[in-house]
C-alpha positions as CSV (number, residue, x, y, z in Angstrom):
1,X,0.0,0.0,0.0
2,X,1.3,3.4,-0.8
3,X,1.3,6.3,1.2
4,X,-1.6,8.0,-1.2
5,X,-3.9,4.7,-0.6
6,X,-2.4,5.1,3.1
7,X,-4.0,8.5,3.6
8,X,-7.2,7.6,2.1
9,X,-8.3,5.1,4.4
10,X,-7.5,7.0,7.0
11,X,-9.6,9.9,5.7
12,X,-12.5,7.3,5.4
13,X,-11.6,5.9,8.8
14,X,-12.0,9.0,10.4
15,X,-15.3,10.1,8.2
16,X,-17.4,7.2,9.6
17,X,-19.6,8.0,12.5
18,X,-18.0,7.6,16.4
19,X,-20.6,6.3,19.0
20,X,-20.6,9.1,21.7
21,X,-18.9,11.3,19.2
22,X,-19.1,15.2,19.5
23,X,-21.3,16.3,22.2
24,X,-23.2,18.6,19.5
25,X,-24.1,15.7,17.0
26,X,-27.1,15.2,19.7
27,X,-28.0,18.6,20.0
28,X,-25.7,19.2,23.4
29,X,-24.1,22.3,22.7
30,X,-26.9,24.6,24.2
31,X,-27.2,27.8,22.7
32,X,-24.1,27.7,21.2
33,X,-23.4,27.3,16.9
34,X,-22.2,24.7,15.6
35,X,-20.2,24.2,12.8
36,X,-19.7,21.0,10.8
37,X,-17.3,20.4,8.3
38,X,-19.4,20.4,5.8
39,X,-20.4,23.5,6.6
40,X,-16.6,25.2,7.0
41,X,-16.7,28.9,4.8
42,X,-14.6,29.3,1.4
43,X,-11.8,31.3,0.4
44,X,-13.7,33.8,-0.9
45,X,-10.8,36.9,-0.5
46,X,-7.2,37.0,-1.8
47,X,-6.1,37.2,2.6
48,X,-7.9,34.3,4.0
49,X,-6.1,32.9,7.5
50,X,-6.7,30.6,10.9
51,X,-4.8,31.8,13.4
52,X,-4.4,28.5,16.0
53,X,-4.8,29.3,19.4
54,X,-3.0,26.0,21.8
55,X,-0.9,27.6,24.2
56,X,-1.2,28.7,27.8
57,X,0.1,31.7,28.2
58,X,-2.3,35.2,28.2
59,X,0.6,37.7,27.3
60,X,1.1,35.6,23.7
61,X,-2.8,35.2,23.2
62,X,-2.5,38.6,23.6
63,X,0.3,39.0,21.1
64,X,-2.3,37.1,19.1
65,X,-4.8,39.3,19.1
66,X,-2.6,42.3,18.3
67,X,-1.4,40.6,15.4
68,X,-4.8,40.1,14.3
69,X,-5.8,43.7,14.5
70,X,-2.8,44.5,12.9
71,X,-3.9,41.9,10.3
72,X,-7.3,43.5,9.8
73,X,-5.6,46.9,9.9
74,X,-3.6,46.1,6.9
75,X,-6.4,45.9,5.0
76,X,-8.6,48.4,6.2
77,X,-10.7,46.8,8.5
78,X,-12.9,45.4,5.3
79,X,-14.5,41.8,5.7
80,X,-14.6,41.6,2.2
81,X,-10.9,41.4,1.6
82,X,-9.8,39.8,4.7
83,X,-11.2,36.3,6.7
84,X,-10.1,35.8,9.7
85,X,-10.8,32.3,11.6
86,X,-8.9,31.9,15.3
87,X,-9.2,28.0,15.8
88,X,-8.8,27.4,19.9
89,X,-7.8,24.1,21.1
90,X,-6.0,21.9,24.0
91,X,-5.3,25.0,26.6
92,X,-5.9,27.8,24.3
93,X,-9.9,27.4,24.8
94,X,-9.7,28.9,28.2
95,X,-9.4,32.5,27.1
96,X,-13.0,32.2,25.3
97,X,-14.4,31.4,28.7
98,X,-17.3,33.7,31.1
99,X,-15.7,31.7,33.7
100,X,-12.9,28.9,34.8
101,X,-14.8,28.4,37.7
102,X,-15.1,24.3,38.6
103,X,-11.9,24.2,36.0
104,X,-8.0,23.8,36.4
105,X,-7.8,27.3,36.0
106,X,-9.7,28.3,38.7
107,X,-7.2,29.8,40.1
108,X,-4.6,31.4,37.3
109,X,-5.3,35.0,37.0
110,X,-6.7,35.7,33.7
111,X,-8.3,38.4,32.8
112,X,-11.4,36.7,31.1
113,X,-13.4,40.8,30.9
114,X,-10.1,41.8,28.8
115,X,-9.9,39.0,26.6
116,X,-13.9,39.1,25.8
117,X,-13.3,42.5,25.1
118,X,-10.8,42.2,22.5
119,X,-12.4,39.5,20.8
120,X,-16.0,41.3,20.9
121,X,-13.8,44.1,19.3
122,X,-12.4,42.0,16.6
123,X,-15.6,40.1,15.8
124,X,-17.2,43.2,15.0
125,X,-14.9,42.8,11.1
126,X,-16.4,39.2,11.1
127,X,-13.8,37.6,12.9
128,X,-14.8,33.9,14.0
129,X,-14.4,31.4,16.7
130,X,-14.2,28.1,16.6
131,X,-13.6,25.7,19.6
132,X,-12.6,22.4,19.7
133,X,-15.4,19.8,20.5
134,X,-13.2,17.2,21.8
135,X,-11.0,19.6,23.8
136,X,-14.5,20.4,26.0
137,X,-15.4,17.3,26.4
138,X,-11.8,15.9,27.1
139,X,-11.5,18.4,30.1
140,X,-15.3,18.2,30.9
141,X,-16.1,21.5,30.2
142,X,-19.5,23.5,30.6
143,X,-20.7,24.9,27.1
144,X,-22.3,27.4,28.9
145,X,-19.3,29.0,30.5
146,X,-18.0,30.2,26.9
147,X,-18.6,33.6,25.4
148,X,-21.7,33.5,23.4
149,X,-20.0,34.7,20.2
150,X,-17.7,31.0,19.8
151,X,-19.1,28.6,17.6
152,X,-18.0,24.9,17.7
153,X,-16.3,22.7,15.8
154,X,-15.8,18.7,16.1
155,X,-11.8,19.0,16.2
156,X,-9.7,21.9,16.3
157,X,-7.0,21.0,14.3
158,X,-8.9,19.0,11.7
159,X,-10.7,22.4,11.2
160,X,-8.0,23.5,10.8
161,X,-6.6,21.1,8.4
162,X,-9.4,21.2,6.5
163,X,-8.9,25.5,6.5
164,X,-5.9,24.9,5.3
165,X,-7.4,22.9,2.2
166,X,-9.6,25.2,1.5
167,X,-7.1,27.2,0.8
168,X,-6.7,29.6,4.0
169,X,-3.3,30.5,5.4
170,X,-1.4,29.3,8.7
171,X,-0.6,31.0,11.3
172,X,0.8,30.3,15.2
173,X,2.1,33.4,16.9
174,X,4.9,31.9,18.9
């Protein structure tokens, strides 16, 4: 078997249905929207990126989030030549939470008012959240307790993957 025929049965393997899968496939994720796959936007401007949100530490989401405006800056602050996706996962979903109360990060001293701020500010140019499924469920996580403007996604870095296929940039502010 070559690695082409390789990579295709593991893109069917992973296409068939898991028992007890994503919480949302039954309708769990409360008021929050979901986003399938299938259902993943087009390139449809020249500057199309995911920014990928994994790490732990506030000053670099931060950084992040400066880079973005910067990003959106470049280009006038117009949706319709800029899209913008920040894809959180692992760690990285705890900045797009109300609360960390009843989490490990109960007691880290984020400051959760800031971040919602910032992002609020930057969705207003039609940036978009996306937070891993599996990641909230892996660390038994309350959907509630995220900002109302995050959507979900099954996996964060097949999102991203598949982001990347459509033909949206990479990038990981280190």
């Amino acid at each position: 078997m070559n690695r082409r025929e390789f990579l295709k049965l593991g893109a069917v393997a992973v296409s068939v249905p898991i028992v007890g899968g994503p919480a949302f496939a039954n309708g769990e994720a409360g008021k929050l929207p979901v986003i399938k796959f299938e259902d993943l936007p087009e390139k449809e401007t020249e500057d199309a990126v995911v920014y990928h949100c994994d790490f732990p530490q506030e000053s670099r989401f931060h950084g992040m989030l400066t880079n973005i405006r910067n990003h959106l800056a470049a280009n006038d602050f117009d949706p319709f030549r800029v899209k913008i996706i920040l894809v959180a996962n692992g760690v990285g979903v705890k900045f797009f939470m109300k609360t960390h109360k009843g989490t490990r990060w109960e007691k880290e001293k984020i400051d959760l008012k800031r971040a919602e701020e910032r992002l609020s500010y930057l969705a207003q140019f039609e940036v978009e959240y996306y937070i891993c499924d599996f990641t909230i469920k892996g660390m038994k996580l309350k959907y509630e307790n995220f900002f109302d403007f995050v959507k979900i996604v099954p996996s964060g870095v097949a999102t991203i993957g598949r982001l990347q296929q459509k033909g949206f940039g990479y990038i990981k502010v280190l």
